[in-house]
C-alpha positions, 0 to 999 in steps of 0.5 A: 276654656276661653270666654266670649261676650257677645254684645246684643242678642239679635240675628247675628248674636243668637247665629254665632252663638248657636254654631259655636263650638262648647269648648267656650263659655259664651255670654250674650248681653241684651239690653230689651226684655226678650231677644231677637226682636227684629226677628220676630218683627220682620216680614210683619212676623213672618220672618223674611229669613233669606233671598233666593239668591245663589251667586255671591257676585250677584247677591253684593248688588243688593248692598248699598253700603258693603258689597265689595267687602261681602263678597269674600264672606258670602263665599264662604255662606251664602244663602243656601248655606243658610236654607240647609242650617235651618231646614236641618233644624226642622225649619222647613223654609219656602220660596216666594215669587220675588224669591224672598225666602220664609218659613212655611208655617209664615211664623218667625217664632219658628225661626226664633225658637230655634236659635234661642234652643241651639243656644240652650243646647251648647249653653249659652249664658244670656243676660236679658235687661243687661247693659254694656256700661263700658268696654276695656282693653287691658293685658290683651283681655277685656274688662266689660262694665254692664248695668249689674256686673264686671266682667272679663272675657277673653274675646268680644263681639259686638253684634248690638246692631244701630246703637248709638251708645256701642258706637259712642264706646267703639269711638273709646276705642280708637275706632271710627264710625260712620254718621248713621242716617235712615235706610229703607224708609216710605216716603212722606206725601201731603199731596190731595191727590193721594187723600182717596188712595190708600192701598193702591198698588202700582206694578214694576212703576218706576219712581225718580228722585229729582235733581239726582240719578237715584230711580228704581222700578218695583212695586209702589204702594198708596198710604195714608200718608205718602208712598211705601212698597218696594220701589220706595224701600229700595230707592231710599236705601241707595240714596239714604244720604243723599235723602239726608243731606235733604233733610228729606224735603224732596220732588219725586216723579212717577211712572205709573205704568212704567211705560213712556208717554209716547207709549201711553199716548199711543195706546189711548189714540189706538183705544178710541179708534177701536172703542170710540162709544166706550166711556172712560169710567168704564174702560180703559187702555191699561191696567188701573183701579176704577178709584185711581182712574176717578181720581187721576181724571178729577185731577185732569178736569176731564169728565169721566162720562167723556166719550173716547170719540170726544177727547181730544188730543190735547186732553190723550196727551195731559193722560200720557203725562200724567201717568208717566211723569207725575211729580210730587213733593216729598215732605219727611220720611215715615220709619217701621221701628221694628224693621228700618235699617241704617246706614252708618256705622263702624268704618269698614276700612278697620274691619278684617273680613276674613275673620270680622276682627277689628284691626285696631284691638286683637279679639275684639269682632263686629257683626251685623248693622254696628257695621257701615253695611246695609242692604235692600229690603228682601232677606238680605240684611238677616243674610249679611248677619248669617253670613258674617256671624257663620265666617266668625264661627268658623275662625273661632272654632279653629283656634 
């Protein structure tokens, strides 16, 4: 019987565990006191298991860092693969509008218990509060020194996710690793105007970061401290280095609505033709909060009991700007320790994906974040982790 440690019990340690075959002796080590922490933190305990998202050419695009070499692992499980393997284990899984996927009882210890009881089922020896000290190649075996024993086991994966430490011992190795900075980040603001704003949600707004191509449109919400929502979290996904470089001292510039100022300025010209009485604290052309609308106005110095008849188009045209082209200034960046990712990593030029074997030491495997591979914010970092642990599962059960 061939013995395997897998090093961290997160998403892919726990998915791998579960679907292989009995005929090994699998050990799971894990530093924390409980298993599967970002599991049960993400989608804020809801658990965002997977994206609605069937074709593998099109699911690689929501991959910053990995696509090219995912592309061959989705094909093989894909999210699909991953709604039937839960849902056949009495997970029954909903659909949202922005086609993340979650559980319907919108509770991730649903998603938690399960894996944790299909390791129980095959007997799966987990280690909690056990840390791996050392890893040691020796006679084509491993030799595995944790905080309260040594072990040798005839395979290891590493599925411990951003850990500095494994990666320290990976570089004992031979292997390379890529320098890990931040993904999936809000962004830090100390502008005034945002002081009365928080839980302000713009729709499809789109977002800039000066100096730069990166830009993004999607949900944008208010903070107390700065800007988060989708548009942010993406963004700062696809330009996680460059933000780094920066030391995330940046400008962004905002559309708000998502529409040009010339667009604006005609929507406010063809307002005040039709509703010239009309007050701007009362009404107003496009869909903004009455709050954002108070702020955005005391910004512009222009009274809010104007009349559209008495704005001028001077005054229409600092509205236009300022609705499509406000600047701010980025000072920090604001991390969820539960859920952020990183980008960074083991090189994944020294990663054989059609079996996730390091291609510098036969049977040593990686799955998940300890790769140089990230994703956006919507299901798809659990669905890489699902993904490359079910590709590993199925190689390992064929030898």
């Amino acid at each position: 019987m061939q013995k395997i440690a897998i090093i961290g019990g997160g998403a892919s340690g726990f998915f791998l565990g579960a679907n292989l075959a009995p005929s090994f002796l699998v050990h799971i080590y894990e530093k924390a006191t409980v298993p599967l922490q970002k599991v049960r933190a993400s989608g804020g305990g809801r658990c965002n298991v997977t994206h609605a998202c069937f074709d593998p050419s099109i699911l690689t695009e929501f991959y910053p860092r990995g696509s090219r070499e995912l592309r061959s692992i989705f094909y093989q499980f894909m999210c699909g693969d991953t709604m039937q393997w839960f849902e056949a284990r009495k997970v029954p899984l909903k659909i949202e509008e922005d086609g993340r996927v979650f559980p319907i009882s919108d509770n991730s210890l649903d998603v938690v218990e399960t894996l944790i009881k299909e390791n129980i089922k095959r007997k799966t020896q987990v280690h909690l509060q056990e840390t791996v000290k050392a890893i040691k190649f020796e006679n084509q075996r491993f030799k595995l020194e944790t905080t309260q024993a040594t072990e040798i086991f005839d395979a290891v994966v590493i599925a411990s996710g951003s850990s500095r430490q494994m990666w320290e011992l990976l570089k004992t190795l031979g292997h390379t690793v890529v320098a890990p900075v931040p993904s999936l980040f809000s962004f830090n603001c100390r502008d005034a105007f945002l002081k009365e704003l928080p839980g302000t949600v713009f729709r499809n707004a789109e977002v800039q970061i000066l100096d730069s191509s990166f830009r993004n449109a999607g949900d944008l919400l208010f903070t107390h401290r700065g800007f988060s929502g989708p548009a942010i979290l993406v963004l700062s996904a696809w330009a996680a280095r460059f933000l780094a470089e920066k030391k995330y001292q940046f400008q962004i510039q905002i559309n708000f609505l998502g529409k040009s100022p010339d667009e604006i300025l005609q929507g406010l010209k063809n307002f005040k033709k039709k509703h010239p009485q009309q007050l701007l604290t009362h009404h107003f052309p496009f869909e903004l909060t009455k709050k954002f609308r108070k702020e955005f106005l005391k910004a512009l110095e222009i009274p809010q009991e104007r009349k559209y008849a008495d704005l001028s188009n001077a005054e229409m045209q600092l509205i236009a700007d300022f609705l499509s082209l406000k600047k701010f200034d980025i000072d920090g960046k604001i991390t969820n320790k539960d859920e952020f990712v990183t980008a960074g990593g083991v090189d994944l030029k020294e990663i054989d994906f059609k079996n996730m074997q390091s291609k510098l030491i036969p049977n040593l495997f990686m799955l998940g974040e300890v790769l140089n591979i990230d994703a956006v914010t919507g299901g798809f970092n659990f669905q890489a982790c699902w993904s490359e642990a079910a590709v590993l599962a199925t190689y390992l059960n064929r030898l």
